[in-house]
C-alpha positions in Angstrom: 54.5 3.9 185.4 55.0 2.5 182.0 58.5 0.7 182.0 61.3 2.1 180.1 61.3 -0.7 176.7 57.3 -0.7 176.5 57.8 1.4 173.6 60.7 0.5 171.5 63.1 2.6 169.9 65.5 2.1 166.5 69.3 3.1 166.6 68.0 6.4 164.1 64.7 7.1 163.3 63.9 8.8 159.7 60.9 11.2 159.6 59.6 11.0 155.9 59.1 14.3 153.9 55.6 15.9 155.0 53.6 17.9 153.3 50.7 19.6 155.7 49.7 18.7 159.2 46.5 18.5 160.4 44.6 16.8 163.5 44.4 17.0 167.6 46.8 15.6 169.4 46.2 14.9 173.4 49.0 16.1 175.6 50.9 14.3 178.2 51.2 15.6 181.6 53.3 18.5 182.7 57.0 16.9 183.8 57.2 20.4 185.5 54.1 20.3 187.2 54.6 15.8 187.9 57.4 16.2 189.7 57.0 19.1 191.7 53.9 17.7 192.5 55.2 14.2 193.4 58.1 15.8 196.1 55.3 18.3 197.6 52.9 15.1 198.0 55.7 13.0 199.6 56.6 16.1 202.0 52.9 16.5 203.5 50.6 15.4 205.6 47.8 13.1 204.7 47.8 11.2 201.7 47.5 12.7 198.0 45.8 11.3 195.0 47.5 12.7 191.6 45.6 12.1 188.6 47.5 12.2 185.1 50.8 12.0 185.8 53.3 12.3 183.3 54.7 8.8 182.0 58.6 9.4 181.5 62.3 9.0 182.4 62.4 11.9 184.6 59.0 11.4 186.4 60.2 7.2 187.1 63.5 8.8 188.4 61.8 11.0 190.9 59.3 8.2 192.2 62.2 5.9 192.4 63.8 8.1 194.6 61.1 8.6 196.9 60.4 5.2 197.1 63.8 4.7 198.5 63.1 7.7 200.7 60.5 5.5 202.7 57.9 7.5 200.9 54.6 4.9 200.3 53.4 5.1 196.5 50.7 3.3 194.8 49.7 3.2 191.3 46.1 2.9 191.2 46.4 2.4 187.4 45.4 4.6 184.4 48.2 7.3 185.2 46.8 7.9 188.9 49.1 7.7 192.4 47.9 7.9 195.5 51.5 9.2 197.8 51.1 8.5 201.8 53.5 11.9 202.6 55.8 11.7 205.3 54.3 15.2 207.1 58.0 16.6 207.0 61.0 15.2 206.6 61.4 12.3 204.6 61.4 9.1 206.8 64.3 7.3 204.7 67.8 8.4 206.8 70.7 6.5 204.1 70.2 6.4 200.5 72.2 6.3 197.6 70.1 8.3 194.9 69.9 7.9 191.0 68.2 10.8 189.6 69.6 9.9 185.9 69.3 13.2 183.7 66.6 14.9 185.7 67.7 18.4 186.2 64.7 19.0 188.4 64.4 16.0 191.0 68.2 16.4 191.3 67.8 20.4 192.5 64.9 20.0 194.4 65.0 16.8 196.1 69.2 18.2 197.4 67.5 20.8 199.1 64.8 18.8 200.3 67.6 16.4 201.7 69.4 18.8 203.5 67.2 19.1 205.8 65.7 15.4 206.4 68.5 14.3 208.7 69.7 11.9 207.5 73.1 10.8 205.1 72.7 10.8 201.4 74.0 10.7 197.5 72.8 12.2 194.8 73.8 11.2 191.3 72.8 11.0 187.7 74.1 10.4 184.5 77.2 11.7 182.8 75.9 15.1 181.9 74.3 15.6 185.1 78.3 16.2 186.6 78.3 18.6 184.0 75.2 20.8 185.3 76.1 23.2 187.8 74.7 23.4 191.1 77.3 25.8 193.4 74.6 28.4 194.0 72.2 25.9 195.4 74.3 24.6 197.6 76.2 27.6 198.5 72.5 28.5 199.8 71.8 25.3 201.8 75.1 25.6 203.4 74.1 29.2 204.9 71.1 27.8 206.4 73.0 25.0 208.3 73.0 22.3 205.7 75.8 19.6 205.1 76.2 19.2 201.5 79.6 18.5 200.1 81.0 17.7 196.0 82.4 14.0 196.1 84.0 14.7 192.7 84.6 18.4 191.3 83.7 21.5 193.3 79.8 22.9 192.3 78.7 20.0 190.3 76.8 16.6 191.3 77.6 13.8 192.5 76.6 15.4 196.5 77.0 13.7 199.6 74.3 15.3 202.2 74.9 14.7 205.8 72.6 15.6 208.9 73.9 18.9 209.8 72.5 21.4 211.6 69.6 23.2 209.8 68.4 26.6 210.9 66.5 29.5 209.9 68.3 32.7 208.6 68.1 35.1 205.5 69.6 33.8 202.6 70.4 34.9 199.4 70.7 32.9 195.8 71.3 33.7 192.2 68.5 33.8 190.0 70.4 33.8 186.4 71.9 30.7 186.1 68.5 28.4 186.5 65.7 29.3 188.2 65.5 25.5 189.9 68.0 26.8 192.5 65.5 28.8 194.0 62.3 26.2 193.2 64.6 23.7 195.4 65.1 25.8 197.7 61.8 27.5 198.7 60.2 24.0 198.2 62.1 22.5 200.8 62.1 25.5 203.7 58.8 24.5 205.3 60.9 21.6 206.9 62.7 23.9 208.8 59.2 25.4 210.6 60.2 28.8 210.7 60.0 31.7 208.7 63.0 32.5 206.1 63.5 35.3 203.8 65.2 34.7 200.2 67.0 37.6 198.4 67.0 36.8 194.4 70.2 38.5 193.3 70.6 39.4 189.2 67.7 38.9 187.2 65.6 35.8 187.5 65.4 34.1 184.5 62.3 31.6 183.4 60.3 33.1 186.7 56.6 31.3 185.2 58.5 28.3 186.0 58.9 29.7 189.8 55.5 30.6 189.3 54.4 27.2 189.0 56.3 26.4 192.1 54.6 29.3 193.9 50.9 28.0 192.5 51.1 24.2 193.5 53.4 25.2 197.2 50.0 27.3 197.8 47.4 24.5 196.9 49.5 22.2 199.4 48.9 25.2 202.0 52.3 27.3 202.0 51.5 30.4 200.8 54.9 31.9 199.9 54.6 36.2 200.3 56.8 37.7 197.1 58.1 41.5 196.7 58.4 41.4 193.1 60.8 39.1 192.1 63.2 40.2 194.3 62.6 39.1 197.8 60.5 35.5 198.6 59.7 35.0 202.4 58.2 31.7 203.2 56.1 31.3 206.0 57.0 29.2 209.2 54.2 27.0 210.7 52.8 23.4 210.2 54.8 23.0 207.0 52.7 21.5 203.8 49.3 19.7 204.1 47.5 17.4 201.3 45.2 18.8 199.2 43.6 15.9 198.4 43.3 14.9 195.0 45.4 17.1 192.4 44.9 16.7 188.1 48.2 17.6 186.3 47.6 19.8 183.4 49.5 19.0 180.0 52.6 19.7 178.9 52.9 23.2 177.8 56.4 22.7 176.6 55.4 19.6 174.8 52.6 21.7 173.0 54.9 23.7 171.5 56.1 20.8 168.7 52.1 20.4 167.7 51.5 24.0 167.7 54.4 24.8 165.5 53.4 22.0 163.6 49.8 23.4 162.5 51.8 26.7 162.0 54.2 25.5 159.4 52.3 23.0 158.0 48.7 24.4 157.2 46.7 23.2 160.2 44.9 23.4 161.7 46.8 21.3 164.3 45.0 20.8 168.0 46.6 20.3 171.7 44.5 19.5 174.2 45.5 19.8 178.4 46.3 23.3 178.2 44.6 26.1 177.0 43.7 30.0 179.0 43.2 28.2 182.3 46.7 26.6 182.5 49.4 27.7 184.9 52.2 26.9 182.6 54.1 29.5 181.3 55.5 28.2 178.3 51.4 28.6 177.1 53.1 31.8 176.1 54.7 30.2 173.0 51.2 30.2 171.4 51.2 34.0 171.8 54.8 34.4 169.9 53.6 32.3 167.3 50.9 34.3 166.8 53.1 37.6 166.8 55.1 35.6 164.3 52.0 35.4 162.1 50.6 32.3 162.8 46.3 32.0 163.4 46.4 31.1 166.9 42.8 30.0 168.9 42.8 29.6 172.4 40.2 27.8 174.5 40.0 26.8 178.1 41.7 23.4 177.9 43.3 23.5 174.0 45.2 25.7 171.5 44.6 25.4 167.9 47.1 26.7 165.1 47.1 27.2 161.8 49.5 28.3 159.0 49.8 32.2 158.3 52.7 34.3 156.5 55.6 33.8 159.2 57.5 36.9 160.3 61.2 36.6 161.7 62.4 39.6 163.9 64.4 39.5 167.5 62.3 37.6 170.3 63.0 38.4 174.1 62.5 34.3 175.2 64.0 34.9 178.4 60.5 33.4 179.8 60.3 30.4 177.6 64.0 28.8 177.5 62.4 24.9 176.5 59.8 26.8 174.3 62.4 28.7 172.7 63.8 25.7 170.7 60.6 25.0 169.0 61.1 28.6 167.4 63.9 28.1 166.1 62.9 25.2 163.8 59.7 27.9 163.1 62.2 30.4 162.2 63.6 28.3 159.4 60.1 28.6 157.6 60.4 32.5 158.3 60.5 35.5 155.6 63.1 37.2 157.0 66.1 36.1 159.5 65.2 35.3 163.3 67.0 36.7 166.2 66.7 34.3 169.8 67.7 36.3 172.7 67.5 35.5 176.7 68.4 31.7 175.7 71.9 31.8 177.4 70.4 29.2 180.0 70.7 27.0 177.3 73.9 26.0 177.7 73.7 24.0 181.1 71.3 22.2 179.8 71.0 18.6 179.1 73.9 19.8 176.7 74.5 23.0 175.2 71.8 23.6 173.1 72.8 26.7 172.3 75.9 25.2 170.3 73.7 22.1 169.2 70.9 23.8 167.7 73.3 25.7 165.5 75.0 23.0 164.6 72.2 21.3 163.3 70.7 24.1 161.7 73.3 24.3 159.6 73.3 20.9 158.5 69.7 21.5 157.2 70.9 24.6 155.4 70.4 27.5 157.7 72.6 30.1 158.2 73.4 30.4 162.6 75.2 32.5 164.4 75.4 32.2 168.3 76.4 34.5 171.1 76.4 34.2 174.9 72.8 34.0 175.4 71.4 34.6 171.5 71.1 33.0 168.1 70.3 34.1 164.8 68.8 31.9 162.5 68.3 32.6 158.8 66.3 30.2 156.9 67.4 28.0 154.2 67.8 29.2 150.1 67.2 25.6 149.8 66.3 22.6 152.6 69.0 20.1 152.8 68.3 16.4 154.2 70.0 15.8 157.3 70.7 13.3 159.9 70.4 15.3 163.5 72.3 14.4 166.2 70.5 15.1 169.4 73.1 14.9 172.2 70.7 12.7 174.7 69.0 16.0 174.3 64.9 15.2 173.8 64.1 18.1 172.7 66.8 18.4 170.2 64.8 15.1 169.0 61.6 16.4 169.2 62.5 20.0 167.5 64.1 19.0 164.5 61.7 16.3 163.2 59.4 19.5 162.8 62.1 20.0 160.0 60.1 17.2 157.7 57.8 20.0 157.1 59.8 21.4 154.5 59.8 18.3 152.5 62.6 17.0 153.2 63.4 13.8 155.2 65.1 14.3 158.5 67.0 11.3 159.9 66.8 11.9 164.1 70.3 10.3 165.6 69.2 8.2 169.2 65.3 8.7 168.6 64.7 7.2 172.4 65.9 10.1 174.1 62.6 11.5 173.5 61.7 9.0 176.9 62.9 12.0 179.3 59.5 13.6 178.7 57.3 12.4 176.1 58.0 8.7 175.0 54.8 8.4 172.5 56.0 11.3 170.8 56.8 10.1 167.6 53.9 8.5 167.5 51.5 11.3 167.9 53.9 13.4 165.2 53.0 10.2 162.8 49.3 10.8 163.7 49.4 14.7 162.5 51.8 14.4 159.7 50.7 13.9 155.9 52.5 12.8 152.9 
């Protein structure tokens, strides 16, 4: 994994004003798909090879982890890891976990600890006390689990004892984030028996779940679904190594590029992800091209180019990281832009719902926001800005889009881009002209 200061990041970082955007740019791996990947590995039997793994903060923080798990990890070099799993529960009993600002490793690995036997903590970074996680844990608890708030009640740091795990039917919310119920369903093969999960109020960002679903299924737990209200997942020999397993691109990071070629003339390439991918923030190239955009699609890339951009209300209730990226396309609209489904947003990394307002404004939009929407109305004029990101990275990575309108745009704490996508300022550079 390449170490946190191989790439080297100034105090503020000023993209220059840009004037078209053209080129291909090579996508990183999927952080979704990398970690999932990396717990479901460490949980099976046999050993699994994965092949383009996502270089990052959060992916380092969840192989940290399972290092100090007892899980056996090596790095065979050019973005491959062979993982020795552990065939069940993870053979680490005490550990005192870091999982810095990863949202993901710290929902799923929880549940996964629950039911290991052993006596754990789970921690991150400041925000991460600030993340909610009642409803997971509320869940865990019903099926036996010992998981108790060291600080305030429903929010990280979590003390995880041995308990007394057991199978039952259990029921968790789906509208709050939909990694409750990836950490949960992930981690109930451990227990060897069948369990039922109800899904109570709508479940929001489900093509994330489906992505759990998919790669759960390729390590041989094939989890039975009515609708998207009731998940049973089978009892039985728990998961099993696939073997070797490529992760696809990041979708979410596609979005930036795609954009890109959309406001800036294109046309703009990504390649890692294209008809074939199991990602469903893909979907973003579909809304752009409801927004106007030319939009090409092959098997393994997505090409777009500029067209006249149409505002309008857009339902993103299936693309909450994609979401932000149209925002910063709405500014370059004909008409204003209503965001709707995005109240997820705000137990975030921080509230982007408030932040990207905020910032908006500052380059001259008009932005209203409600409990879960955001109306954006572009600019009379573009202002220069400096953006403050919030440790957000996709704050960061949004907003330098913003340089498409010729003006420069001054990104506050460029490095916390290293959460997902360190080289991407680097591959902006590559597609951006003067």
């Amino acid at each position: 994994m390449e170490p946190r200061s191989s790439i080297e990041f100034p105090a503020q970082l000023t993209v220059a004003p840009a004037a078209r955007a053209q080129g291909v740019v090579a996508l990183p791996g999927s952080k979704s798909i990398s970690n999932r990947m990396l717990l479901l590995a460490a949980l099976a039997r046999g050993t699994t090879t994965l092949t383009g793994l996502l270089e990052s903060d959060d992916t380092q923080a969840m192989l940290d982890a399972l290092r100090a798990l007892g899980i056996a990890i090596r790095d065979l070099g050019g973005r491959r890891y062979a993982i020795e799993g552990a065939g069940g529960a993870f053979p680490g009993k005490r550990a005192d976990l870091d999982l810095r600002a990863s949202g993901l490793s710290m929902r799923t690995l929880v549940a996964a600890l629950a039911f290991s036997g052993g006596r754990y903590r789970a921690d991150g970074v400041p925000r991460m006390r600030e993340r909610p996680i009642a409803d997971l844990v509320d869940a865990l608890r019903v099926l036996g689990a010992d998981v108790g708030y060291e600080v305030n009640e429903g929010f990280p740091p979590l003390r995880i004892g041995p308990g007394a795990p057991h199978a039952a039917p259990v029921a968790i919310r789906g509208d709050v984030s939909s990694q409750f119920l990836t950490g949960l369903v992930q981690a109930l093969p451990l227990l060897g028996e069948e369990v039922t999960v109800r899904v109570d109020g709508e479940l929001i960002s489900r093509p994330y779940v489906e992505i759990t679903l998919n790669l759960m299924r390729r390590f041989g737990v094939d989890v039975a679904r009515d609708g998207w209200k009731r998940l049973t997942v089978p009892g039985g020999g728990g998961y099993r190594s696939p073997g070797t397993l490529a992760v696809e691109g990041d979708a979410s990071g596609a979005s930036y590029f795609l954009a890109a070629g959309a406001i800036g003339g294109g046309p703009v390439r990504v390649t890692g992800v294209g008809r074939e991918s199991i990602q469903g923030d893909v979907a973003f190239a579909d809304e752009l091209a409801r927004r106007g955009a030319d939009v090409r699609v092959g098997p393994d890339w997505i090409e777009a180019r500029k067209g006249t951009l149409r505002g309008g209300t857009i339902d993103c209730v299936a693309i909450p990281d994609a979401a932000m990226t149209l925002a910063i396309v709405a500014l370059f609209a004909d008409n204003p832009t209503t965001l709707t489904g995005i109240g997820s947003w705000r137990v975030k990394e921080t509230d982007r719902l408030a932040a990207v307002a905020a910032e908006l404004r500052k380059l001259g939009a008009g932005a209203e926001e409600g409990a879960d929407w955001l109306r954006i109305t572009p600019p009379a004029r573009f202002q220069t800005a400096i953006v403050k990101t919030y440790d957000d990275h996709r704050m960061a990575m949004c907003f330098a889009l913003a340089a498409l309108a010729g003006v420069a745009v001054t990104i506050d704490d460029p490095g916390c881009v290293r959460k997902t996508f360190p080289g991407y300022f680097r591959a902006l550079a590559q597609i951006l002209q003067r």
